[in-house]
N, C-alpha and C positions, 0 to 999 in steps of 0.2 A: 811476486805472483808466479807460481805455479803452471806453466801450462800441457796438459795433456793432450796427443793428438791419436788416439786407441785407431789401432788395423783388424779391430772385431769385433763382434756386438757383445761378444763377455769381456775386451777390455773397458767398452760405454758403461757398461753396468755397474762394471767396479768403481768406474770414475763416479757414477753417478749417485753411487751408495754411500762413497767418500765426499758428498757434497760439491762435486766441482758446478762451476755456469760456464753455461754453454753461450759461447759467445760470437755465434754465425757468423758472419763477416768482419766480427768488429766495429761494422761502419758508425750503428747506432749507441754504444755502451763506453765509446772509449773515453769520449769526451766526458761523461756522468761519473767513470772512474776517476780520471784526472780532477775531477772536484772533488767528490769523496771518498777515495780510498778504492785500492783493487783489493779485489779476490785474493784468498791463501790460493785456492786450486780452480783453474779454468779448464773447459775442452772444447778442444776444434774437434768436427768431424769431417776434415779436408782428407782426413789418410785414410777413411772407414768405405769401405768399394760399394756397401749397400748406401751408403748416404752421397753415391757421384754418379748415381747414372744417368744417363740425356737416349731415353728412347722414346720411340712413335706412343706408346701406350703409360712411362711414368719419369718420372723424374726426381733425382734425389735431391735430399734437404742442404745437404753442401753443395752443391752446385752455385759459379756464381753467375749474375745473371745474363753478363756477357756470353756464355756458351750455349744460351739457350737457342737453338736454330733450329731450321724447317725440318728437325725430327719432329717437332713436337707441333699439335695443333694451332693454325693461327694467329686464336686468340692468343693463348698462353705465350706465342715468340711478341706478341706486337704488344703485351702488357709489359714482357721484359721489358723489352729496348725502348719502352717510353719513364722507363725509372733514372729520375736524377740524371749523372752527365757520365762521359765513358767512362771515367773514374770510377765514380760511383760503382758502375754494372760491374765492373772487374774485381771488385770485391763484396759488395754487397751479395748473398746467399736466397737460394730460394727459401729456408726454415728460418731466416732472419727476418726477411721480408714479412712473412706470413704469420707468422708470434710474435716477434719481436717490436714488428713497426706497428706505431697506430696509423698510417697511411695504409698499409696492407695491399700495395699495388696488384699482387696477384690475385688477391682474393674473388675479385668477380669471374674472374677469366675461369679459377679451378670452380667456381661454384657451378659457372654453367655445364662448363666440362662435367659435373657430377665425380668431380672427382674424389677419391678417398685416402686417407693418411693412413701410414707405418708409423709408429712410436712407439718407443721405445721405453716399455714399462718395466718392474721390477725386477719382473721374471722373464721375459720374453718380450721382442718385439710383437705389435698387434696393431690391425686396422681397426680405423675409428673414423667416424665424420668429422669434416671442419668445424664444424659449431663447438664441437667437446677439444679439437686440440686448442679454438680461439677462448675459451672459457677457461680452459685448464692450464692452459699454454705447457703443453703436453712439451717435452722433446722429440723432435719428427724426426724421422727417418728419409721420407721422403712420400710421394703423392703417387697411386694410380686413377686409371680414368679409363673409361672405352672410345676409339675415335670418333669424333660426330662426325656426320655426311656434312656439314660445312660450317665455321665459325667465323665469328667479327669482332670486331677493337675499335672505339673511338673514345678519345680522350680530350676534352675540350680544352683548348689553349685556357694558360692563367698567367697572372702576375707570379715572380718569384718574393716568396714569402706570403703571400697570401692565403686564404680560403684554398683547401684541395681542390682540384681539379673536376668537373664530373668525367667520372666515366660512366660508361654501357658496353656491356660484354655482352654475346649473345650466340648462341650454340643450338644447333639443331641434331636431336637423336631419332633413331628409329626404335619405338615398343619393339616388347616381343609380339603383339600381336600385329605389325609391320603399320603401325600408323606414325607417323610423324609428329613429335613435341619440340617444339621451340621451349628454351630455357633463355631468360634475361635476369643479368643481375646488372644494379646498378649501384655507384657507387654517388652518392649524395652527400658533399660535407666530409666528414667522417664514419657516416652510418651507409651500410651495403645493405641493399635488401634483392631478395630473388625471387623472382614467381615461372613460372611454366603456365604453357598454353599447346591446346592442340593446332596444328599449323596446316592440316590437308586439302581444306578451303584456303589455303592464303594469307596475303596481310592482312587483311578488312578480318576474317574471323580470329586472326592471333589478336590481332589491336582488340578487339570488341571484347576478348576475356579478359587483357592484360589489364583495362581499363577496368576492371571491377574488382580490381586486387588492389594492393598497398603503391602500386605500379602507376592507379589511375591518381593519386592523392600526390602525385609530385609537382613541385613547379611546373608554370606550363612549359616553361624554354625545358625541363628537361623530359619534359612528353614528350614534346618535339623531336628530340636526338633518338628520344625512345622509336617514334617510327618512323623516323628515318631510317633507322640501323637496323628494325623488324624490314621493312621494306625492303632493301639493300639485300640481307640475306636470303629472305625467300625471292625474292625476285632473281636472285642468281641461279638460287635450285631451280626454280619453274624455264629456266633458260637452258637444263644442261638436258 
């Protein structure tokens, strides 16, 4: 095997025209290889400076998850550091995690964040929604997003090897017209679903919308977490 590690978005192109995979951390693909058969041509984007940045407002798709810290909002560090063991985080990548896994640890954390993908198309890099790079499984680049006035992370203890975990991610923005949206995604099994609610009344009126969305159709145990963690967060903003 082959491996490419391009220092520019016209050496990704090339690779990517020459059919290499893209093989993020590694963590997920190696073991699948050693069953059957590697790649002629792979590529890291460990060496690519638009696919490594760790700032307040984006973060790149190499990056691994180990380095993720209090540049970035709450949610999105406390999603890292709940993935697998420190092993793991020290190589496992954010564009791995997010295409590659079917666990998708960060995916509720960017969803409430509202955040948006770079990828890396034929001709040019371009922004797109999660939904089209988790459907497409687009080559990322990496994630932005605007900072919410406050975020949360709660990850239910599990068995190892078991059923995933639940989580609830939960991020609070300001409109342009200065009213306050709460965003909740949850992560269910393997299926993530997100809804939004207006938050200006409080817990009582998020709860009341949340529960008439796909939000309210969950287990009761994970309603439960669901308002606890609505609770938790607006009860912090209405403190500061």
């Amino acid at each position: 095997m082959l491996l490419r590690q391009p220092t520019s978005v016209s050496e990704a192109q090339e690779c990517m025209a020459r059919g290499a995979v893209p093989i993020g951390g590694a963590t997920l693909v190696w073991a699948t290889w050693q069953r059957d058969g590697f790649p002629e041509l792979a590529m890291s984007l460990r060496a690519l400076p638009e696919a490594n940045t760790v700032e307040p407002e984006s973060l790149g798709a190499a990056v691994v998850l180990h380095r993720i810290d209090d540049r970035v909002p709450e949610v999105l560090r406390r999603a890292a550091g709940s993935v697998g063991t420190g092993a793991v985080r020290r190589t496992a990548t954010v564009g791995g995690n997010l295409v590659g896994s079917s666990l998708r640890c960060l995916l509720p954390a960017a969803l409430v964040l509202e955040a948006r993908a770079t990828v890396l198309g034929p001709d040019r890099p371009y922004e797109t929604d999660l939904a089209e790079v988790m459907a497409k499984r687009h080559l990322m680049l990496g994630l932005r997003w605007r900072t919410p006035l406050a975020s949360g992370y709660r990850k239910q203890p599990a068995e190892a090897g078991g059923p995933p975990p639940l989580v609830v991610a939960t991020a609070v923005h300001t409109d342009g017209d200065g009213r306050q949206r709460l965003r909740v995604a949850v992560r269910d099994g393997y299926d993530v679903l997100s809804e939004s609610a207006t938050c200006d009344a409080g817990a009582d009126e998020a709860l009341g919308i949340l529960e008439r969305t796909d939000i309210g159709a969950l287990p009761a145990g994970a309603r439960d977490v669901v308002r606890e963690q609505v609770a938790d967060i607006l009860g912090a903003l209405a403190g500061r």
